[in-house]
C-alpha positions as a printed Julia matrix, in Angstrom:
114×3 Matrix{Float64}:
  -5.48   -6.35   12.59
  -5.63   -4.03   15.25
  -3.22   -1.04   14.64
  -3.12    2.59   16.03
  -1.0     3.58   13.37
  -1.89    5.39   10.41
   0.23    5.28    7.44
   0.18    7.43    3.82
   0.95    6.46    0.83
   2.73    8.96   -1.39
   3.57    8.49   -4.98
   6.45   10.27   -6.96
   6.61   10.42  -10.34
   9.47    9.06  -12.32
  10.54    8.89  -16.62
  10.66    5.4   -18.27
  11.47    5.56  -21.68
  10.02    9.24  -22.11
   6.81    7.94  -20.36
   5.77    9.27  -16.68
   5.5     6.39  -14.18
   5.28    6.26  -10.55
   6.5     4.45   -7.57
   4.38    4.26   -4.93
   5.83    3.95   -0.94
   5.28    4.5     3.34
   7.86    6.45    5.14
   8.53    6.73    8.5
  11.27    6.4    10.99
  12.53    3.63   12.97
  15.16    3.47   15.51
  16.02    7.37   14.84
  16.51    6.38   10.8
  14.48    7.41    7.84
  12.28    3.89    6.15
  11.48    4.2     3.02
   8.67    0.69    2.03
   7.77    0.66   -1.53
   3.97   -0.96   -2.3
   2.67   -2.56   -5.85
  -0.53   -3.68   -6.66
  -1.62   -7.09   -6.05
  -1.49   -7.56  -10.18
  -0.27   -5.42  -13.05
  -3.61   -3.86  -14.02
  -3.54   -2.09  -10.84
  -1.82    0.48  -11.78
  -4.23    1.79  -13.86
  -6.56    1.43  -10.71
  -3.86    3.12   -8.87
  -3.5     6.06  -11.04
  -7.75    6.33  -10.66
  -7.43    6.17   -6.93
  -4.76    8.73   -6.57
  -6.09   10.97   -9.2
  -4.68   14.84   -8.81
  -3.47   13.61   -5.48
  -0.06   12.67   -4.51
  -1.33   11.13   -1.52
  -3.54    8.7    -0.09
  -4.93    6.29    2.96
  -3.31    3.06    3.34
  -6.17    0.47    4.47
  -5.05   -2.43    6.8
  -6.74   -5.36    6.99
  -6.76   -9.33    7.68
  -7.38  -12.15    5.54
  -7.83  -15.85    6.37
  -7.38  -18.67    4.72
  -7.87  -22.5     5.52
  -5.93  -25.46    4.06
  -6.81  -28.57    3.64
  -6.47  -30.01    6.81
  -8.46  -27.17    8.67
  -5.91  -24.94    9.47
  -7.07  -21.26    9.79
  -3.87  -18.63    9.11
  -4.66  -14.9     9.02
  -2.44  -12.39    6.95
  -2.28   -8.75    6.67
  -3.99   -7.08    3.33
  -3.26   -3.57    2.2
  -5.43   -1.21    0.66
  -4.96    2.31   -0.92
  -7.86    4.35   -0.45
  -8.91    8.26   -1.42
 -12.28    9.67   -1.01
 -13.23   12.43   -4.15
 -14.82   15.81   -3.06
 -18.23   14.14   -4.13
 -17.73   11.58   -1.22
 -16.97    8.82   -3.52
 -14.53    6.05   -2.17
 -11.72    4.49   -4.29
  -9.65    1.69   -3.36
  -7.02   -0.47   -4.75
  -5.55   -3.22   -2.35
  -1.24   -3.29   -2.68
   1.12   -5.35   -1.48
   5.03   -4.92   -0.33
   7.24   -4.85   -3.6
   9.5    -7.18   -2.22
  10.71   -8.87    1.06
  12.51   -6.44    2.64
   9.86   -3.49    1.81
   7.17   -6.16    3.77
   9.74   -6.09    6.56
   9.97   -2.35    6.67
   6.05   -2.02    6.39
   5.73   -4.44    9.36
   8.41   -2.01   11.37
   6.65    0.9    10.6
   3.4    -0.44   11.8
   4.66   -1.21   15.15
């Protein structure tokens, strides 16, 4: 996927049942207002990966890619992927690939990519 853009991921902290947790999200702003897309990893053990990626960092690269996939009948159809990336202060890369939380965070993600 070709894009000019380059987008950070942040991640804030929030309490869940006196345990620290965080959200992780792209902002930007589109049409003059302030778009907020929230990203998850592809499974629930990411997080873990996600808290190794981010490390002391509240910040990080957000990796776009493509994926294709045939069917059946020989059909080729190419999707987006998204990947979290940080690089330590020893040069070492680590990477987590996310996804939109939900439908209208994918829509916001695609807007802010434009």
């Amino acid at each position: 996927m070709a894009n000019e853009k380059k987008l950070t991921v942040e991640r804030e902290a929030f309490d869940l049942n006196g345990k620290t947790c965080y959200s992780y999200f792209v902002r930007g702003t589109v049409r003059g207002r302030e778009v907020k897309a929230q990203l998850i990893p592809q499974d629930n053990g990411g997080y873990v990966i996600l808290d190794i990626v981010f490390d002391k960092s509240d910040t990080a690269e957000l990796v776009i890619g493509t994926i294709s996939i045939t069917n059946d009948k020989g059909k080729t159809e190419t999707f987006p992927s998204y990947t979290v990336k940080n690089i330590d202060d020893s040069g070492e890369v680590f990477e987590c690939p996310v996804k939109a939380a939900r439908k209208s965070d994918k829509t916001k993600l695609a807007m802010l990519l434009r």
